[in-house]
C-alpha positions in Angstrom: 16.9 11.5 -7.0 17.1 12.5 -10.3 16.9 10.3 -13.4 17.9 11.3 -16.9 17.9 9.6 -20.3 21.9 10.5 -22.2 23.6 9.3 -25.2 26.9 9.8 -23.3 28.3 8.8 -19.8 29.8 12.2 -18.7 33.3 12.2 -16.5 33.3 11.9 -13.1 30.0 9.5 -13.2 30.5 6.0 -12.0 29.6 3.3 -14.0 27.7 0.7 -13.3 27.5 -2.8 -15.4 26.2 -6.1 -14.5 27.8 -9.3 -14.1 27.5 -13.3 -14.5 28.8 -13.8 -11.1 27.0 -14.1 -7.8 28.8 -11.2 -5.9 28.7 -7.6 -6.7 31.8 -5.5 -5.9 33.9 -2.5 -7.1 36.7 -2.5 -9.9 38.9 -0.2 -10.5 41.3 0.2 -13.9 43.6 3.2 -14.2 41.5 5.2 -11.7 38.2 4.9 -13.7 35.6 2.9 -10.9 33.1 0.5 -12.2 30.4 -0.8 -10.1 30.4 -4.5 -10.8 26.5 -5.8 -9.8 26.6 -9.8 -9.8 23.5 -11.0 -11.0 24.3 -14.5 -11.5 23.9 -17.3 -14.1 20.4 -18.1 -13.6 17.8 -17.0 -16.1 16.1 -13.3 -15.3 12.9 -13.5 -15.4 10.4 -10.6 -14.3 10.6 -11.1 -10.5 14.5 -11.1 -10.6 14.5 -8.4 -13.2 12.8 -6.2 -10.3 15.8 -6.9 -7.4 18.2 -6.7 -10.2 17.2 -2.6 -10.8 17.0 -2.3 -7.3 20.7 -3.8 -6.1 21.9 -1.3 -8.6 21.4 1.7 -6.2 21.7 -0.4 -3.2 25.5 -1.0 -4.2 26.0 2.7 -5.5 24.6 3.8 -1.9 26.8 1.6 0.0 29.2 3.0 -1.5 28.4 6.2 -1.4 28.0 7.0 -4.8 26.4 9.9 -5.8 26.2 10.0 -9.3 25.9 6.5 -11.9 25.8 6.1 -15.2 24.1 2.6 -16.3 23.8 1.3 -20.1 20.1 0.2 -20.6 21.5 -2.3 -23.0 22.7 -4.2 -19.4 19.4 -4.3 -18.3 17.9 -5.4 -21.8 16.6 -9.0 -21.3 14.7 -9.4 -24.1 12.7 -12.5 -23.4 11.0 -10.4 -20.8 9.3 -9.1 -23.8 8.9 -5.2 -22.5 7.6 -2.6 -24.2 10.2 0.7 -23.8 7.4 3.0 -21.8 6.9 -0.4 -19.2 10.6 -1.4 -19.6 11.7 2.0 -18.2 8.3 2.7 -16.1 9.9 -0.5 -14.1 13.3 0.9 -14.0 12.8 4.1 -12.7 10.2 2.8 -10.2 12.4 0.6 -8.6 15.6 2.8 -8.3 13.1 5.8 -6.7 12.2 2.3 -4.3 15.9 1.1 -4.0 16.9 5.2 -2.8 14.7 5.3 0.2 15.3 5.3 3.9 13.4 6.4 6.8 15.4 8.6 8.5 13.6 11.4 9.9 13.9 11.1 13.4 17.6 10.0 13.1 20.8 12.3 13.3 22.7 12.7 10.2 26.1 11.6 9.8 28.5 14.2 9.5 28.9 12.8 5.9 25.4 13.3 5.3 23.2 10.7 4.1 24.5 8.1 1.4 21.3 8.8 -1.1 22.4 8.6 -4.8 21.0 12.2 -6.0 21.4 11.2 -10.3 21.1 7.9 -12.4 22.2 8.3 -16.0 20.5 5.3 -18.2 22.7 5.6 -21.0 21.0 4.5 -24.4 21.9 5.4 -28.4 18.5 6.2 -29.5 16.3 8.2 -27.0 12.6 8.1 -27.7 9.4 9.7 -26.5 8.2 6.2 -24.9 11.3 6.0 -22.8 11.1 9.3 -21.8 7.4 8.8 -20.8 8.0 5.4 -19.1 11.3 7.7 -16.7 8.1 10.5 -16.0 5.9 7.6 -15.3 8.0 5.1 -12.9 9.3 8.3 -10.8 6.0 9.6 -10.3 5.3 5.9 -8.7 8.1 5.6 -6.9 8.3 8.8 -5.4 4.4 8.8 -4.2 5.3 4.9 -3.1 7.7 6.6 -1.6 5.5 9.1 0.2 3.5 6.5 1.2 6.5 4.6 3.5 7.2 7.4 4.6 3.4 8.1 6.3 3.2 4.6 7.4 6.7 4.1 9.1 5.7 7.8 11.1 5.6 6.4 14.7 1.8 6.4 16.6 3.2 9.7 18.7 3.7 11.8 15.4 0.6 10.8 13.6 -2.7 10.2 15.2 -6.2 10.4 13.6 -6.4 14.2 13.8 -2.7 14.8 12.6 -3.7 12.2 9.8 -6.2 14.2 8.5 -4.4 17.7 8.9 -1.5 16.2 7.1 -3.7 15.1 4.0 -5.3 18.2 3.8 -1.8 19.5 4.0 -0.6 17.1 0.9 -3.8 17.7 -1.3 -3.8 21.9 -1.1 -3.5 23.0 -4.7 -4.2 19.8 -6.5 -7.2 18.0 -8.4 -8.1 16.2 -5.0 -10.7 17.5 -2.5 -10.9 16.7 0.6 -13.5 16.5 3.4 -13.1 15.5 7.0 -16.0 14.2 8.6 -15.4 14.6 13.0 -17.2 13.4 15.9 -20.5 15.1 15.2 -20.7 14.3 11.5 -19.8 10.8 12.2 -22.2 10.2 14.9 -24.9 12.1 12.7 -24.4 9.6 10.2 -25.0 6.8 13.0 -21.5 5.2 12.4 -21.6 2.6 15.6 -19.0 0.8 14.1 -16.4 3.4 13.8 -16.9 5.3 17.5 -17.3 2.2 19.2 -13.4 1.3 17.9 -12.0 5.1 18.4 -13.7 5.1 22.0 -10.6 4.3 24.1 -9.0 7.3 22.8 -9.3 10.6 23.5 -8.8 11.1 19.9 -12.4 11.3 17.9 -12.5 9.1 14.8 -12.1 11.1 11.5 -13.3 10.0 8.5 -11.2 11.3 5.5 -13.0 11.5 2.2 -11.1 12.5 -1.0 -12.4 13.4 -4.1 -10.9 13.0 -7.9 -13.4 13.7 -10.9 -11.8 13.9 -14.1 -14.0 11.1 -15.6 -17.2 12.9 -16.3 -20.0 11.5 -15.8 -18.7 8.1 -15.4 -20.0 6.3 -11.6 -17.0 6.9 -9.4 -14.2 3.6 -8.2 -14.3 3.5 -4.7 -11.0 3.2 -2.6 -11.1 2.4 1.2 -8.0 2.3 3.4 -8.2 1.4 7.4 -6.1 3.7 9.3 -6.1 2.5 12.4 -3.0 4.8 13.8 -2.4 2.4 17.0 -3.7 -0.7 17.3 -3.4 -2.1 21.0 -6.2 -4.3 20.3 -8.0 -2.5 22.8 -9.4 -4.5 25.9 -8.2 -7.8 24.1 -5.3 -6.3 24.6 -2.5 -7.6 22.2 1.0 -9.6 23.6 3.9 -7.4 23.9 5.5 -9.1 20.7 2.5 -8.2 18.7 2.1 -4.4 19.8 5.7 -4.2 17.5 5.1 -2.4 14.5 1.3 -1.9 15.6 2.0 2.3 14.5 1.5 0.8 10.7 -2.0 -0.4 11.4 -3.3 2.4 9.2 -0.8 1.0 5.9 -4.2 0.5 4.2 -5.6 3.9 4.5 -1.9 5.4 3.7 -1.8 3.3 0.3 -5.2 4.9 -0.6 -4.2 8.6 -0.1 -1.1 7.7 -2.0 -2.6 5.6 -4.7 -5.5 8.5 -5.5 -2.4 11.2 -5.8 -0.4 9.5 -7.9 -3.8 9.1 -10.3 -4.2 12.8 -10.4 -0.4 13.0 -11.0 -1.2 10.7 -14.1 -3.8 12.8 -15.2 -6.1 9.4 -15.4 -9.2 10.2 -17.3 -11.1 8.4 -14.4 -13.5 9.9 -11.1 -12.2 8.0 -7.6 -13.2 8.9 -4.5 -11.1 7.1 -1.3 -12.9 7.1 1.9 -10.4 5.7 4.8 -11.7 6.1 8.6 -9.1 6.9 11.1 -9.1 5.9 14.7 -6.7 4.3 17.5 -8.0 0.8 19.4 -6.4 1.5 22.8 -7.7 0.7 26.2 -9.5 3.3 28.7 -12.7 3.5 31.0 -14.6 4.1 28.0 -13.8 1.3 25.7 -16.2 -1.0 24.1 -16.6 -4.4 25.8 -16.7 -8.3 24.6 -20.3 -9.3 24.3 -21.0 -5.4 23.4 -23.8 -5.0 20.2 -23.8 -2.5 18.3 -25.6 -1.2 15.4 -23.4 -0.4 11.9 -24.5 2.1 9.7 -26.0 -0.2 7.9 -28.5 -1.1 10.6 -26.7 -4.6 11.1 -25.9 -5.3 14.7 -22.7 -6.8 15.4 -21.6 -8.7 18.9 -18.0 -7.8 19.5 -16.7 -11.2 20.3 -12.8 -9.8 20.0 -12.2 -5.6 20.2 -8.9 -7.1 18.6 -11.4 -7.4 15.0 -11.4 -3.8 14.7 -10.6 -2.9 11.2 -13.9 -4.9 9.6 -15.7 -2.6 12.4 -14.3 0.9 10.5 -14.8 -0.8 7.0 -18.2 -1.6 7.3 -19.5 1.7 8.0 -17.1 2.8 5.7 -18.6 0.8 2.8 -21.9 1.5 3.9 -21.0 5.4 3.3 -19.7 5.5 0.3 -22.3 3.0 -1.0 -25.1 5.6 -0.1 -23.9 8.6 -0.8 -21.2 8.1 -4.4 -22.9 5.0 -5.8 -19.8 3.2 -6.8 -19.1 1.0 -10.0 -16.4 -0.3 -8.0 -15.5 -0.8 -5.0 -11.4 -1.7 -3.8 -10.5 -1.6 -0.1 -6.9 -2.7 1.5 -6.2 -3.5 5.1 -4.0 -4.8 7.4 -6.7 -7.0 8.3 -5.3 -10.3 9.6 -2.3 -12.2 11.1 -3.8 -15.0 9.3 -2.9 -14.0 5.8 0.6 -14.0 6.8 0.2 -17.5 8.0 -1.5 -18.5 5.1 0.7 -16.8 2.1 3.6 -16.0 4.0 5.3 -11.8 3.5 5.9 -12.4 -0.6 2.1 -11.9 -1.1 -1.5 -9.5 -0.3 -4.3 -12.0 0.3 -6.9 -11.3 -3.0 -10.8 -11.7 -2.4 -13.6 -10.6 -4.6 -16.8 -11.2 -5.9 -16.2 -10.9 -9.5 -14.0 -13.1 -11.2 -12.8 -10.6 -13.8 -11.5 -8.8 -11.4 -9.2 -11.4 -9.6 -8.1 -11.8 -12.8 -7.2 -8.3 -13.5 -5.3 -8.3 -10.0 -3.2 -10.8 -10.3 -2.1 -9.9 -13.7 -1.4 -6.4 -12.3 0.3 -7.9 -9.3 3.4 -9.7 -11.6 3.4 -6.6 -14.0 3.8 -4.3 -10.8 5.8 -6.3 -8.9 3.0 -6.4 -6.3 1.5 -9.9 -5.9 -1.6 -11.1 -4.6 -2.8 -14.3 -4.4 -7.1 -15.2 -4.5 -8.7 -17.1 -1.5 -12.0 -17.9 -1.1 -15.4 -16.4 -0.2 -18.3 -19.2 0.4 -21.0 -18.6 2.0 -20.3 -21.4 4.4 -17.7 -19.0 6.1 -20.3 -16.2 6.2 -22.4 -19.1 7.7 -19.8 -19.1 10.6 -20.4 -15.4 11.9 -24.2 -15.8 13.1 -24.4 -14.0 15.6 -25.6 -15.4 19.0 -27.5 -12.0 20.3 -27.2 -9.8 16.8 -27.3 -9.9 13.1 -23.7 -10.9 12.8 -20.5 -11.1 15.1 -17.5 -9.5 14.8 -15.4 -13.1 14.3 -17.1 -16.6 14.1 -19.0 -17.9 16.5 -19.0 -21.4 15.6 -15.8 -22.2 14.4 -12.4 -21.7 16.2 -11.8 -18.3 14.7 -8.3 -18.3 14.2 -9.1 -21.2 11.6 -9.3 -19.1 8.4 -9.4 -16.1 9.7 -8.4 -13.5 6.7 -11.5 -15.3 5.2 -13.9 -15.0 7.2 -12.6 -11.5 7.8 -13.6 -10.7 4.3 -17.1 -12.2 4.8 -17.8 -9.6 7.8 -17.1 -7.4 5.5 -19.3 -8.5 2.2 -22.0 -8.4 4.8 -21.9 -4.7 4.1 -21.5 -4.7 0.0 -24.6 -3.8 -1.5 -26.5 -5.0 -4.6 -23.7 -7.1 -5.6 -21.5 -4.1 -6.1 -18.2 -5.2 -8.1 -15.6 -5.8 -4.9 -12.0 -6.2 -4.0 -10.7 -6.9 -0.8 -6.7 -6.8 -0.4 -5.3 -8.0 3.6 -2.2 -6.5 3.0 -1.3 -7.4 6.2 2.0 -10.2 4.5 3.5 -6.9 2.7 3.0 -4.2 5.4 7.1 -4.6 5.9 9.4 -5.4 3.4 11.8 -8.3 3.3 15.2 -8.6 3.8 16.0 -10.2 0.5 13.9 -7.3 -1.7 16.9 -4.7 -1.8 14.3 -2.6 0.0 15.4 -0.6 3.1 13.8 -1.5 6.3 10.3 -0.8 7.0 7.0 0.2 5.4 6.9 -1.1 1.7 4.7 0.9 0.7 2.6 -1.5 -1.0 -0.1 -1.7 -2.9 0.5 2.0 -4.8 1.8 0.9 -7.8 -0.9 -2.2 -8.3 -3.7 0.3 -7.4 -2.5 2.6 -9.5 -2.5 0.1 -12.7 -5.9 -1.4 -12.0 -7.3 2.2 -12.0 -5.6 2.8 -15.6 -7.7 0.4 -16.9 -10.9 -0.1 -15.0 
């Protein structure tokens, strides 16, 4: 889709204008269409200001629109107090958002698809912010696009080793380097952690390592995704309900990729390197056992007291990598970690844990700017208290406590175990926003989340 600033709405463009009432619906005056969108009579404030630039498109593609023409002055609430480049940043973001579907493995209608291919925003006075904030809100939307698009891929299209092929594929010719470690690497590097997860499979573990230095000699932010491609839950094998949906295990490691490619798009002035280990937790004769130990790269032993914990497993000798060999100033990783986030926040928010209050802060205000919220729980040590282990260093869930009682948080403490020197950390269990909702004017699916969050914080970190 393509989205251009104009003075004038050309002929044969449908117009689109919003309304006071609740519905949204089609007029038509002496053959000229307008697309009525019914916004209601409540106040817009910045949440509803979001849906509202999304139901635009949604109403132009059920109606198979393929050209609109909408007057920014519509979508001018002024108490939202925008600046033009954000203002239009948001817009275009959202309508790139509101234009998606994931239709690759279904058969076109003979009418083709019903994706709206232009958006006029039809303004008076043009200026270079607007212009910037269009270049800047379809790069995000089109890379959080990207990113939907590899998470909603079923398990039997992309597996660890068609993972990594397919970001070496995405990053040929760009700022971005990338490096695959495989089995021998990984196992040179004594990653217990990570093989003991990938050994149902017949699939090795690959551990994808991307590089962006444009921020001289500045220490590097670390980004680390888990990308686990199939998560059965190995022999704790999950209930049928719960294997649904299980192909977008790896939406943490898919945000990463995404969220480093839209920084080189940006041209950030910053160096990032995203780490995100690859594997599928299945069942076979080879699988790692309840009651197994084994040794991190750290050196911590961990008792596996659930092979259905696996993604703090692949984290922690993820962390323990990029600790030793980039020496982060920062370090940001996002997961599907837990059921128990969605219990405890519902879908509308990513659970938020860090070590340093600054940057809960600077999260959550990134969050409502971006339209992707998290929300902070805690990290006491009286959790971290709860995963003693009863034959090893640490287990892999509590041992003293039921562990489905605060589970996304004691999750997180596995996983500070394995920060280092009090590193500046951020942990995001994206696991409430791996899906959209029904009432997001989203299509279906992955929501690509937490690109366009990620993507701010690195601006100004």
């Amino acid at each position: 889709m393509e989205i251009k600033l104009k003075k004038t709405i050309e002929k044969n463009v449908v117009t689109v204008s919003l309304t006071k009432e609740e519905q949204s619906y089609l007029e038509k005056n002496n053959n000229v269409a307008t697309l009525k969108i019914g916004i209601g009579k409540q106040k817009v404030h910045r949440r509803s200001f979001f849906l509202i630039v999304r139901k635009i498109v949604k109403y132009a593609r059920e109606y198979n629109f393929k050209k609109i023409a909408v007057q920014l002055e519509d979508l001018n609430f002024k108490h939202l107090k925008m600046e033009p480049l954000e203002w239009l940043e948001i817009i275009a973001a959202n309508m790139h958002m509101a234009n998606f579907e994931f239709v690759a493995h279904r058969t076109a209608p003979k009418s083709g698809w019903n994706f709206v291919e232009q958006v006029h925003l039809i303004s008076k006075s043009i200026t270079k912010a607007m212009r910037d904030g269009v270049k800047k809100g379809t790069l995000a939307g089109e890379e959080v696009n990207a990113c939907r698009v590899m998470v909603n891929t079923p398990s039997n299209f992309l597996r660890p080793e068609s993972m990594a092929a397919q970001v070496k594929k995405k990053f040929k010719g760009t700022k971005v380097k990338v490096k695959v470690l495989e089995y021998d690497e990984i196992l040179k590097h004594k990653m217990g952690c990570l093989l003991e997860v990938a050994s149902g499979s017949e699939q090795h573990p690959q551990l994808m390592v991307l590089e962006y230095n444009n921020g001289g000699d500045e220490a590097p932010i670390a980004l680390l995704g888990k990308a686990v491609t199939f998560d059965a839950g190995g022999l704790c094998l999950k209930p049928t309900p719960a294997l649904i949906e299980m192909h977008m295990d790896m939406a943490g490691g898919a945000a990463m990729i995404h969220a480093i490619a839209l920084a080189e798009k940006m041209k950030l002035k910053k160096n990032i390197v995203a780490v995100i280990p690859s594997v599928e937790n299945l069942i076979s004769m080879t699988n790692y056992r309840p009651n197994d130990i084994i040794t991190s790269m750290s050196g911590t032993t961990v008792e596996i007291l659930n092979t259905d914990a696996e993604g703090r497993l692949i984290l922690a000798d993820s962390l323990t990598y990029v600790q030793k060999f980039y020496k982060p100033r920062c370090i940001i990783d996002a997961a599907t970690l837990t059921g128990g986030a969605r219990i405890a926040l519902g879908l509308r928010a990513s659970a938020l844990f860090t070590n340093e209050p600054k940057l809960e802060k600077l999260f959550r205000d990134m969050g409502e700017k971006t339209g992707e919220y998290v929300w902070p729980l805690p990290l006491w040590d009286e959790y971290k208290k709860e995963l003693k282990g009863n034959y090893s260093d640490i287990a892999n869930i509590p041992t003293t406590l039921n562990p489905r009682y605060g589970s996304p948080i004691t999750a997180a403490c596995f996983l500070s175990y394995f920060v280092e020197n009090d590193c500046p950390w951020v942990h995001l269990d994206i696991a409430p926003r791996m899906t959209t909702m029904s009432d997001e004017n989203l299509a279906r699916g992955a929501s690509g989340e937490p690109v366009k969050l990620l993507a701010k914080v690195l601006e100004v970190l």
